[in-house]
MOPAC internal coordinates of N, CA, C and O (Angstrom, degrees):
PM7 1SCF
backbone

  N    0.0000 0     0.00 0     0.00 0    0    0    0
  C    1.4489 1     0.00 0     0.00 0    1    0    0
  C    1.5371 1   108.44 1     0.00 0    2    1    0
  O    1.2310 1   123.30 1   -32.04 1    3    2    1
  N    0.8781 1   111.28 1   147.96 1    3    2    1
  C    2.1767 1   120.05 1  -168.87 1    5    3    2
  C    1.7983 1    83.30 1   -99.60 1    6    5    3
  O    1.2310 1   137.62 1   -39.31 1    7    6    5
  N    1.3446 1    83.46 1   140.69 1    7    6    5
  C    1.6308 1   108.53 1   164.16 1    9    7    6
  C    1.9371 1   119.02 1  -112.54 1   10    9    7
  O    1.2310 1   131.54 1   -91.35 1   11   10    9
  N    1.1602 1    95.33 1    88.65 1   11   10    9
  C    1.8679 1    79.18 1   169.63 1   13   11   10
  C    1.1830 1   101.80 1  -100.81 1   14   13   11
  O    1.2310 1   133.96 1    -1.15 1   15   14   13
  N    1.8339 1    90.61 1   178.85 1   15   14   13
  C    1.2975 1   111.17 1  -161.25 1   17   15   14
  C    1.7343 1   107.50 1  -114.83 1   18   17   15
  O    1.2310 1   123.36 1   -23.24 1   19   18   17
  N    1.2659 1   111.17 1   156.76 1   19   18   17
  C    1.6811 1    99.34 1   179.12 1   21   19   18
  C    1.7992 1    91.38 1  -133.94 1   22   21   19
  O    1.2310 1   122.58 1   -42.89 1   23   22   21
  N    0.9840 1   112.65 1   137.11 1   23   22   21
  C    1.2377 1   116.62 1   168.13 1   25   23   22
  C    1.5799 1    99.75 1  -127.68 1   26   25   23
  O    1.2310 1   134.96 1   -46.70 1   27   26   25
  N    1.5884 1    88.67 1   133.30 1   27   26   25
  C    1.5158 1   142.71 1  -163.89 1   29   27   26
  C    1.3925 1   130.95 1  -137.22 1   30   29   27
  O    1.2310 1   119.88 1   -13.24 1   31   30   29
  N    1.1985 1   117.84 1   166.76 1   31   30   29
  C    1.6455 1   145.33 1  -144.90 1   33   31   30
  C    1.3719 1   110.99 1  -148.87 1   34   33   31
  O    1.2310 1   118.52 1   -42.06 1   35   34   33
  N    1.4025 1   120.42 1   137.94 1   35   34   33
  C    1.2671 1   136.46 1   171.85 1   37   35   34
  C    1.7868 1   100.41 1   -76.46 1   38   37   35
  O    1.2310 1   132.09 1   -55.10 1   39   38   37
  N    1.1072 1    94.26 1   124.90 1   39   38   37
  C    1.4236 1    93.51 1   160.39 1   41   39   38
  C    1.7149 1   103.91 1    82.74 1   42   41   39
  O    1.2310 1   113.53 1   175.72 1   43   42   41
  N    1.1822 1   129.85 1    -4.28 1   43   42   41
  C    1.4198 1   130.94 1   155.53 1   45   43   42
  C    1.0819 1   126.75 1   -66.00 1   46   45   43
  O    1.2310 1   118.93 1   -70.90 1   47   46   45
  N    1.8538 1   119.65 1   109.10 1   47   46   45
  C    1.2899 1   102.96 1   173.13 1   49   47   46
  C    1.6190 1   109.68 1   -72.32 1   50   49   47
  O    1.2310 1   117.46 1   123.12 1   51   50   49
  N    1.0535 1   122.45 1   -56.88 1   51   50   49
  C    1.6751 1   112.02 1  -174.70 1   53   51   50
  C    1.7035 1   121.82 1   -34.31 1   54   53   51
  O    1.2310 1   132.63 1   164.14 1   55   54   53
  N    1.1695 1    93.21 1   -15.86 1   55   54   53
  C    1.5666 1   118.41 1  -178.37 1   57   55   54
  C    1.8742 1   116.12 1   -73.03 1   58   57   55
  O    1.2310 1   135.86 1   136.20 1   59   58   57
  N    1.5195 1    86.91 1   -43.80 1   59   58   57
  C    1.7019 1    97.50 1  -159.40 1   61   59   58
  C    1.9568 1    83.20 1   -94.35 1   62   61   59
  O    1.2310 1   111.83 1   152.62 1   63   62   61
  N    1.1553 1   133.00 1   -27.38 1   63   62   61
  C    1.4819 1   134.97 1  -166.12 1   65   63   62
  C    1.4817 1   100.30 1   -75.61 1   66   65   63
  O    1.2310 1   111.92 1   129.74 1   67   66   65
  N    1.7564 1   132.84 1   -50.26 1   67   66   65
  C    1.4741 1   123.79 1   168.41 1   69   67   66
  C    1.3598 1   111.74 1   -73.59 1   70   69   67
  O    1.2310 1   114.55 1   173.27 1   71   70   69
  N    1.3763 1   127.93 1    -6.73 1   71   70   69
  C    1.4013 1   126.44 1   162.27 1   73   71   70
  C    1.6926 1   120.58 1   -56.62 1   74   73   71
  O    1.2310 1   129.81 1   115.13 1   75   74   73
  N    1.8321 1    98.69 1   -64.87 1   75   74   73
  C    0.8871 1    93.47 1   141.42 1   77   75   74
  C    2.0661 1   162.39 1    30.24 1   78   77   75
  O    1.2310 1   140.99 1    63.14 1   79   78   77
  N    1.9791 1    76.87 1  -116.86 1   79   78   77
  C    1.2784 1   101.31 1   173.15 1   81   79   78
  C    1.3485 1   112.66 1   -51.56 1   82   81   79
  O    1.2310 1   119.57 1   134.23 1   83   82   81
  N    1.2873 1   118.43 1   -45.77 1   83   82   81
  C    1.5571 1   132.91 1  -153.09 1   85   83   82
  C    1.6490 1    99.69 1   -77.21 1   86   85   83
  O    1.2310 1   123.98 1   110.41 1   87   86   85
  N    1.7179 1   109.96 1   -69.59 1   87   86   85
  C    1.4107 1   100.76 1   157.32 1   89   87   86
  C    1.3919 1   120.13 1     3.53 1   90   89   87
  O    1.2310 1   126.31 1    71.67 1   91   90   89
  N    1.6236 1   105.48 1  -108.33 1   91   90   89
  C    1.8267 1   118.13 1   169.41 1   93   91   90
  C    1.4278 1   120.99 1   -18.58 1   94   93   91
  O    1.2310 1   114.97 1   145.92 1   95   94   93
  N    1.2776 1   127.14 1   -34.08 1   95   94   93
  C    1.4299 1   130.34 1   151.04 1   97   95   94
  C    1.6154 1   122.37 1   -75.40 1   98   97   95
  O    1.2310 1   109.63 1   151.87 1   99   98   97
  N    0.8751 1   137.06 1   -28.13 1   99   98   97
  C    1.2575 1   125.70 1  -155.64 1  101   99   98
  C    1.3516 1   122.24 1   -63.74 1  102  101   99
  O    1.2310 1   116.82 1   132.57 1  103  102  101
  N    1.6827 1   123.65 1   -47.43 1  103  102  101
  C    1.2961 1   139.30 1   149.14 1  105  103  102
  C    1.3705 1   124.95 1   -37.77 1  106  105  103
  O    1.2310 1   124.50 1   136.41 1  107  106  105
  N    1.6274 1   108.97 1   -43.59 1  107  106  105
  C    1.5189 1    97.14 1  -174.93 1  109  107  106
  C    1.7214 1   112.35 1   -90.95 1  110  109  107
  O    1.2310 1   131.96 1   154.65 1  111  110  109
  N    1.4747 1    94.51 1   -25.35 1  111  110  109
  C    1.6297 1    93.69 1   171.32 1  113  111  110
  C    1.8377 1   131.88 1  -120.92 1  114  113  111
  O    1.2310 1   137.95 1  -133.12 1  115  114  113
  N    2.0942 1    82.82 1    46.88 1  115  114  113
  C    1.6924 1   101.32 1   165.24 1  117  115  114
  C    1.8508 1   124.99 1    54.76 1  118  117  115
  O    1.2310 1   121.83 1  -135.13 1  119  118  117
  N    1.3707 1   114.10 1    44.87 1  119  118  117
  C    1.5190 1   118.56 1  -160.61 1  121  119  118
  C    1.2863 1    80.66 1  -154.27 1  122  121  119
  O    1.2310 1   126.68 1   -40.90 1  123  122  121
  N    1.4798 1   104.76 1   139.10 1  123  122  121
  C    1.6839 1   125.39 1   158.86 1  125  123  122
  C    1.5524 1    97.44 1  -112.58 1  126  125  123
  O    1.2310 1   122.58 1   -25.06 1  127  126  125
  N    1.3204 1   112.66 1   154.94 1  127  126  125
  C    1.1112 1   133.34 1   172.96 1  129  127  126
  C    1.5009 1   111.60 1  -107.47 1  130  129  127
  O    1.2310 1   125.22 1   -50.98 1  131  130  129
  N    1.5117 1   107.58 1   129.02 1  131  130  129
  C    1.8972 1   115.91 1   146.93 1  133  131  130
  C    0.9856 1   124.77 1   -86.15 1  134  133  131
  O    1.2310 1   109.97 1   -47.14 1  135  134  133
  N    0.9353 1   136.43 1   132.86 1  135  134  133
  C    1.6831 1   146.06 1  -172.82 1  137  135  134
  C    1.5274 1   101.78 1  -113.53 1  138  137  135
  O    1.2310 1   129.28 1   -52.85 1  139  138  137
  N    1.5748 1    99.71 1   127.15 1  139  138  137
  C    1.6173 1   100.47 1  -169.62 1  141  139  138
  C    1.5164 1    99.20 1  -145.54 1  142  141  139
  O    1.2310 1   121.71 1   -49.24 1  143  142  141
  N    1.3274 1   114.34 1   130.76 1  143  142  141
  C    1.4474 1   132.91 1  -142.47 1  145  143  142
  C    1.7185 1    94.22 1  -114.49 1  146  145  143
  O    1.2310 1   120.87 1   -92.87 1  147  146  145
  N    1.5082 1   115.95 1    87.13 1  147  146  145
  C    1.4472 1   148.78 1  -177.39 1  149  147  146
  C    1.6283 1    87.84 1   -35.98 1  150  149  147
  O    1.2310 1   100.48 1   133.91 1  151  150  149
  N    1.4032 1   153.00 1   -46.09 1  151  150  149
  C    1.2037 1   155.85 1  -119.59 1  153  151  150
  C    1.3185 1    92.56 1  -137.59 1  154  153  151
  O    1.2310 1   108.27 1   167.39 1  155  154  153
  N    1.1905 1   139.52 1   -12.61 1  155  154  153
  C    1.3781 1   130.53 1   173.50 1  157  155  154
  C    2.2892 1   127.25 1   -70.70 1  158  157  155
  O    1.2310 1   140.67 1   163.52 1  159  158  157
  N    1.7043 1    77.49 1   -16.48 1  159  158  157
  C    2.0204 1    93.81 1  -166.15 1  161  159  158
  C    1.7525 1    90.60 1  -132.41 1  162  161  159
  O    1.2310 1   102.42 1   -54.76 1  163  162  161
  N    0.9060 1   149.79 1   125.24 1  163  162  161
  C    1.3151 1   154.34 1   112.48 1  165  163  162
  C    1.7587 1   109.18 1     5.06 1  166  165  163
  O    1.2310 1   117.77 1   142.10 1  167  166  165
  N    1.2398 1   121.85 1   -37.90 1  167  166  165
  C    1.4379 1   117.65 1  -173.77 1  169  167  166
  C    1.5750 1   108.87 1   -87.38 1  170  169  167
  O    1.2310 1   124.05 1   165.66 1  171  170  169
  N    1.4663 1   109.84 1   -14.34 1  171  170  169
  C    1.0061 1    96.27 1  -178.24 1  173  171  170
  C    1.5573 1   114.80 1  -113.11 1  174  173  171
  O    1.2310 1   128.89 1   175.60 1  175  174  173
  N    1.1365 1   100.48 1    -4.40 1  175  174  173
  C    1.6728 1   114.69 1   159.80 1  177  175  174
  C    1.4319 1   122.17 1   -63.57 1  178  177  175
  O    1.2310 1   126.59 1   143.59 1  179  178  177
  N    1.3525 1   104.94 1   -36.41 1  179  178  177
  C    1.4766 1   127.17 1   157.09 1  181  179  178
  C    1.4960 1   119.48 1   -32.55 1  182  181  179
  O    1.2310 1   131.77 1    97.69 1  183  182  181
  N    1.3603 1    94.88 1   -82.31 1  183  182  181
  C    1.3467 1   114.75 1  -170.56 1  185  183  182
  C    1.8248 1   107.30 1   -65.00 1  186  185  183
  O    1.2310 1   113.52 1   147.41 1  187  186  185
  N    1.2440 1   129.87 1   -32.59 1  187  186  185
  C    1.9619 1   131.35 1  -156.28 1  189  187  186
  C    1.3164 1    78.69 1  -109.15 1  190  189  187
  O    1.2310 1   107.86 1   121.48 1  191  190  189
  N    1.3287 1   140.26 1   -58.52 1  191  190  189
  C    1.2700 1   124.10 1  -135.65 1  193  191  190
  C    1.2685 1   131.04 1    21.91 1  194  193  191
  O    1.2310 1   113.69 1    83.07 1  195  194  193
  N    1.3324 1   129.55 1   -96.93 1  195  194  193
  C    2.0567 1   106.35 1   173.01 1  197  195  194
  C    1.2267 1    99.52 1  -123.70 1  198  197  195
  O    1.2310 1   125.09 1  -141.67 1  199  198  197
  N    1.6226 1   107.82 1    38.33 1  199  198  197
  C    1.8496 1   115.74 1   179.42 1  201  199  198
  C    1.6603 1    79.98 1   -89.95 1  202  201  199
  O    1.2310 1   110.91 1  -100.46 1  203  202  201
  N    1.1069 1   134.70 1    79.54 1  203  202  201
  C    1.5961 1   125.24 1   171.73 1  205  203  202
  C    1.6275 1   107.96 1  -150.48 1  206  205  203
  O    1.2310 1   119.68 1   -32.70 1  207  206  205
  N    1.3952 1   118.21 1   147.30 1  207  206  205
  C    1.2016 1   130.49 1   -10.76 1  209  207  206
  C    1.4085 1   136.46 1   -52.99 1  210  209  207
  O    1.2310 1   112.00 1   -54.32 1  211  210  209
  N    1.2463 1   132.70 1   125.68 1  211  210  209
  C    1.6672 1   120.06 1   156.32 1  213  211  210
  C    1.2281 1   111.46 1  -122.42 1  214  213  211
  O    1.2310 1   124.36 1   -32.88 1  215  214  213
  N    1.9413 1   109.23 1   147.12 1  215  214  213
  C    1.1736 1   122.96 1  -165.33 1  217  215  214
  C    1.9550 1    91.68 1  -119.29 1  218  217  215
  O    1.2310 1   135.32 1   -46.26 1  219  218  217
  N    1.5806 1    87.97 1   133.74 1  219  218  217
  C    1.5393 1    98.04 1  -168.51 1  221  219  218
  C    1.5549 1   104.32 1  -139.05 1  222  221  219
  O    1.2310 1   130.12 1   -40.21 1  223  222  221
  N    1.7349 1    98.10 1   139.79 1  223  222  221
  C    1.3483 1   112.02 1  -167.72 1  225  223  222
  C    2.0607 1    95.88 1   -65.35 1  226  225  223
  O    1.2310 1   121.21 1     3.95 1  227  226  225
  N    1.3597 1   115.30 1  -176.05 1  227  226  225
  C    1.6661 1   114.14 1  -179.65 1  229  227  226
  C    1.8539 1    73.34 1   -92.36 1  230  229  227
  O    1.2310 1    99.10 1   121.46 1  231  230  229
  N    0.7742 1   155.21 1   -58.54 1  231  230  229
  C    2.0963 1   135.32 1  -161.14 1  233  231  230
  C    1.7017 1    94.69 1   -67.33 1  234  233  231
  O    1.2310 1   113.56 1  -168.35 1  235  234  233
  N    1.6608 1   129.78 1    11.65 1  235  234  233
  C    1.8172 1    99.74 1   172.15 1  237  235  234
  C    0.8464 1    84.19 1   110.94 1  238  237  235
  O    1.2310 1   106.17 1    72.65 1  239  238  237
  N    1.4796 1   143.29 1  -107.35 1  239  238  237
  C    1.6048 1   141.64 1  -134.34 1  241  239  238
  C    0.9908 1   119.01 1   -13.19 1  242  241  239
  O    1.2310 1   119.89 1   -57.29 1  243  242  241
  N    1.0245 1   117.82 1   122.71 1  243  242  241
  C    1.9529 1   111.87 1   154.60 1  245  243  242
  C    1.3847 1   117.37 1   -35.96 1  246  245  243
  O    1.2310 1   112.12 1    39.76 1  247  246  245
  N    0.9028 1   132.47 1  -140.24 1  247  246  245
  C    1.2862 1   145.15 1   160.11 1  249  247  246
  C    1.6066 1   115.92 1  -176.78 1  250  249  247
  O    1.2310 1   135.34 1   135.55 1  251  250  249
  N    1.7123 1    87.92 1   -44.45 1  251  250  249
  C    1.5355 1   104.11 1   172.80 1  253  251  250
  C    1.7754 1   111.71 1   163.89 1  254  253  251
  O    1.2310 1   119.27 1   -29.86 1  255  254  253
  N    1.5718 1   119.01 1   150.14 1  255  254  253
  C    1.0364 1   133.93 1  -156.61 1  257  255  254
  C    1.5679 1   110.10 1  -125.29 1  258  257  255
  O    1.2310 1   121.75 1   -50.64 1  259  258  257
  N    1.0664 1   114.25 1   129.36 1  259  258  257
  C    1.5698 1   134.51 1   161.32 1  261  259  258
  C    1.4558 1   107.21 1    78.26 1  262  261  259
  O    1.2310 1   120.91 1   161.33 1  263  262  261
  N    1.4160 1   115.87 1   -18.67 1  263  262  261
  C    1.2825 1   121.31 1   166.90 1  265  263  262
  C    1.3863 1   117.80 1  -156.77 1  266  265  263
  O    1.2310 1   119.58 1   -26.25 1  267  266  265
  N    1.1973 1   118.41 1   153.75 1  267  266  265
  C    1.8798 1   131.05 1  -159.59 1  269  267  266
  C    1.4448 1   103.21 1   -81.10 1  270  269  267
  O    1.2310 1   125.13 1   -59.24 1  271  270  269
  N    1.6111 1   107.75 1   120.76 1  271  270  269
  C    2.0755 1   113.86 1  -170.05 1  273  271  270
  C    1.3162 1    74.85 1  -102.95 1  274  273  271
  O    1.2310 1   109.19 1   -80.38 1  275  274  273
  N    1.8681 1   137.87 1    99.62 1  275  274  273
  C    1.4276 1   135.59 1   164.96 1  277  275  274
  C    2.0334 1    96.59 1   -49.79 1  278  277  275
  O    1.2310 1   125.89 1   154.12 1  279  278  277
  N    1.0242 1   106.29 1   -25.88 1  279  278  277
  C    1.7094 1   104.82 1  -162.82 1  281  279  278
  C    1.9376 1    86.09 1   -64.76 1  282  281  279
  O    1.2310 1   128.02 1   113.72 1  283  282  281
  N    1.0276 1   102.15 1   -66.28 1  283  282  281
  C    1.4134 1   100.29 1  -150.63 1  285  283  282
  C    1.5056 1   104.04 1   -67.98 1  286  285  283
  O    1.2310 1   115.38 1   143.36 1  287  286  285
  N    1.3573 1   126.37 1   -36.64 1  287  286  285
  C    1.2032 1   118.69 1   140.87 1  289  287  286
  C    1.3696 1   132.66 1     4.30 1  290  289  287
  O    1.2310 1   124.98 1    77.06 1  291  290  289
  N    1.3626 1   108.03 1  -102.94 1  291  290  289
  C    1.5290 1   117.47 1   154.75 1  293  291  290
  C    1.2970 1   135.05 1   -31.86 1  294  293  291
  O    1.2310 1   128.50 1   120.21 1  295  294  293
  N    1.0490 1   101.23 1   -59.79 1  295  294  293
  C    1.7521 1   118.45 1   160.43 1  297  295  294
  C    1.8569 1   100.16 1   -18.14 1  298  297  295
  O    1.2310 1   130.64 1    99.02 1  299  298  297
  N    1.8513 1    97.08 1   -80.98 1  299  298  297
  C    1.6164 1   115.33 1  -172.91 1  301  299  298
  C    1.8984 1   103.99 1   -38.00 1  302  301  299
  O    1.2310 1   132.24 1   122.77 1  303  302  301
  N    1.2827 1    93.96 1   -57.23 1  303  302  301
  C    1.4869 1    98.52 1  -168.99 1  305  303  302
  C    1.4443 1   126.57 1   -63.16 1  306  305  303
  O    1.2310 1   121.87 1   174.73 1  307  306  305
  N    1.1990 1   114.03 1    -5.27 1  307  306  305
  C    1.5188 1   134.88 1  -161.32 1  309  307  306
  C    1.8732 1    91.69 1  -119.21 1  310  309  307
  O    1.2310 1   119.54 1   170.88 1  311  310  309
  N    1.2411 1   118.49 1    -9.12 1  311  310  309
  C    1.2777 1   108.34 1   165.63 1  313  311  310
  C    1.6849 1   106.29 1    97.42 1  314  313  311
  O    1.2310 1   118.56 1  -164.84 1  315  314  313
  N    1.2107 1   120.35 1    15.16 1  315  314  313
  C    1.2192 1   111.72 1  -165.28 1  317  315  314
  C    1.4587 1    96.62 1  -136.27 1  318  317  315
  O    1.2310 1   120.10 1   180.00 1  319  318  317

């Protein structure tokens, strides 16, 4: 099963809406999610600043930012 990652914000709605989305997928299309709280480390406050949400493959990739691309999504998960 693939694990991505979502990096996130307290208090973000765009944040809690690809949370969400992703949720409702996760079961049918075999992916658990980590949820990783941008405001918890200084390094990573660094790097997202209020570029958040982003959903990231476990090798880095983006996947996609501030809102859920279901295309590319699938795409990743389907191996392509």
């Amino acid at each position: 099963m693939r694990q991505l990652r979502l990096y996130t914000r307290r208090g973000c709605h765009l944040c809690e809406d690809m949370q969400a989305e992703l949720e409702s997928l996760m079961e049918q299309q075999g992916f658990v999610l980590e949820l990783i709280d941008v405001d918890r480390e200084s390094g990573l406050q660094d790097r997202y600043g209020s570029r958040v949400p982003v959903l990231e493959s476990p090798e880095g990739q983006t996947l996609c930012e501030y809102f859920l691309d279901r295309e590319v999504l699938l795409s990743y998960l389907d191996g392509g």
